[in-house]
C-alpha positions, 0 to 999 in steps of 0.5 A, a space after each residue: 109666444 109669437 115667432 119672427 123670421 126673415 122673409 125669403 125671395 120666395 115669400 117677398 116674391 109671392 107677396 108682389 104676385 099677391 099685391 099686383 093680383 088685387 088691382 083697383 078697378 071699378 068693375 060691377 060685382 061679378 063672380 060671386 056665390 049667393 048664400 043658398 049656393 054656398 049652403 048648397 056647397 055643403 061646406 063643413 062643420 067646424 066642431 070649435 068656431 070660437 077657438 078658430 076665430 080667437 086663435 086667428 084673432 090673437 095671431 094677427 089682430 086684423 084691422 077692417 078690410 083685412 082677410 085671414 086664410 088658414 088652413 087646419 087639419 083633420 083635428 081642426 088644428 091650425 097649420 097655417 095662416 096668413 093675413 093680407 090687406 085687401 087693396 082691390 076696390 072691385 068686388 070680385 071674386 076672380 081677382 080675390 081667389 087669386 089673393 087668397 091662391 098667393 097666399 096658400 102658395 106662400 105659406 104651405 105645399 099644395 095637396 093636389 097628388 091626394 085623391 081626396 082633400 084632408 085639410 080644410 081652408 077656412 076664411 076670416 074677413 074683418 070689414 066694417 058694417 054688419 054680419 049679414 052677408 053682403 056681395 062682397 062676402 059673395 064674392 070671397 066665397 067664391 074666391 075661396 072655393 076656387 082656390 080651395 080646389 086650385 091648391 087641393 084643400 077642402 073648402 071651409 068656413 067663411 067667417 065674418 068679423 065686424 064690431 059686432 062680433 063674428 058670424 059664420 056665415 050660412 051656419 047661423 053660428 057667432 058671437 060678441 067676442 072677439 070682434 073688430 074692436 076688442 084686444 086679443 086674447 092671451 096669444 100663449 093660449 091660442 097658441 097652444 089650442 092652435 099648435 101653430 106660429 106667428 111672424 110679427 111684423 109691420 100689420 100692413 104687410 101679410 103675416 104668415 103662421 104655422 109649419 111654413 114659417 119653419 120652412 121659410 127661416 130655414 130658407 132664409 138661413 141659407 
């Protein structure tokens, strides 16, 4: 079952900072991890890869050049996500850590009072060409581990999906399905794996799961 709710001044508010923090310039790659720093990151586990891709997959069918940040628990349940288009054409991982804080600010409360970090941000990228790591992919690295320590979560999983399938990159884990072209699998299923919602709406916009969409419709409700 998939859930819809009204957008608030907050979320329309975010989703502007989200749009101007991507601009188009044609800057050279910088600020970008290579994947021996991001194997040295010490990055966690996940336990389940395949639940969390195909929970994210079924919640907001990412088209290429659309990233997925979602934030899981310590039972590596997802608590909320968010999709956005990318719209920048420099590959940068400033100007992508500043999406990605926009959207964790949009969709769930930081956790920078705790001493330590319980939950985990992860990130799902559906791009076109290959799973291996590109500069790109360097730059998103570097752009979630930044806004992981900005918004006081811990820095997860940086997963590729292409027509190939998905990859998690510097773990040497993926699979065939699902990927950027295959149907979503039932979304009741992923629903109840993932214990979270989803609003529906125009694919080009960012779409929000989790417990910050109760929050958002009762803001709206207001």
């Amino acid at each position: 079952m998939t859930f819809g709710f009204a957008p608030s001044a907050a979320a329309s508010t975010s989703d502007s900072l989200a749009a101007a923090a991507m601009p188009d310039t044609g800057r050279q790659p910088t600020r970008m991890l290579e994947p021996s720093e991001w194997s040295a990151a010490e990055i966690p586990l996940l336990r389940n890869p395949r639940e969390v891709v195909s929970g994210l997959h079924a919640r907001h069918r990412p088209t290429p050049a659309t990233a997925i940040v979602a934030v899981l628990d310590p039972e590596e349940r997802i608590r909320a996500s968010a999709s956005f288009a990318r719209r920048a054409s420099a590959v940068d991982g400033w100007v992508f850590r500043n999406a990605l804080l926009a959207q964790l600010r949009r969709v769930i409360p930081h956790d920078l009072r705790r001493r330590t970090p319980v939950r985990t941000a992860v990130l799902l990228y559906c791009r076109d060409g290959e799973g291996r790591w590109t500069q790109e992919d360097g730059a998103w690295m570097w752009g979630l581990r930044d806004a992981c320590t900005l918004h006081g979560l811990r820095c997860g999983a940086y997963i590729t999906l292409t027509r190939e399938g998905w990859q998690v990159l510097g773990e040497g884990r993926g699979g065939r399905r699902p990927s950027a072209g295959s149907p979503p699998e039932s979304f009741a299923g992923a629903a109840g794996a993932g214990g979270a919602g989803t609003a529906v709406g125009d694919p080009r916009q960012p779409r929000a799961g989790g417990a910050a969409s109760e929050m958002l419709r009762r803001v709206a409700a207001r």
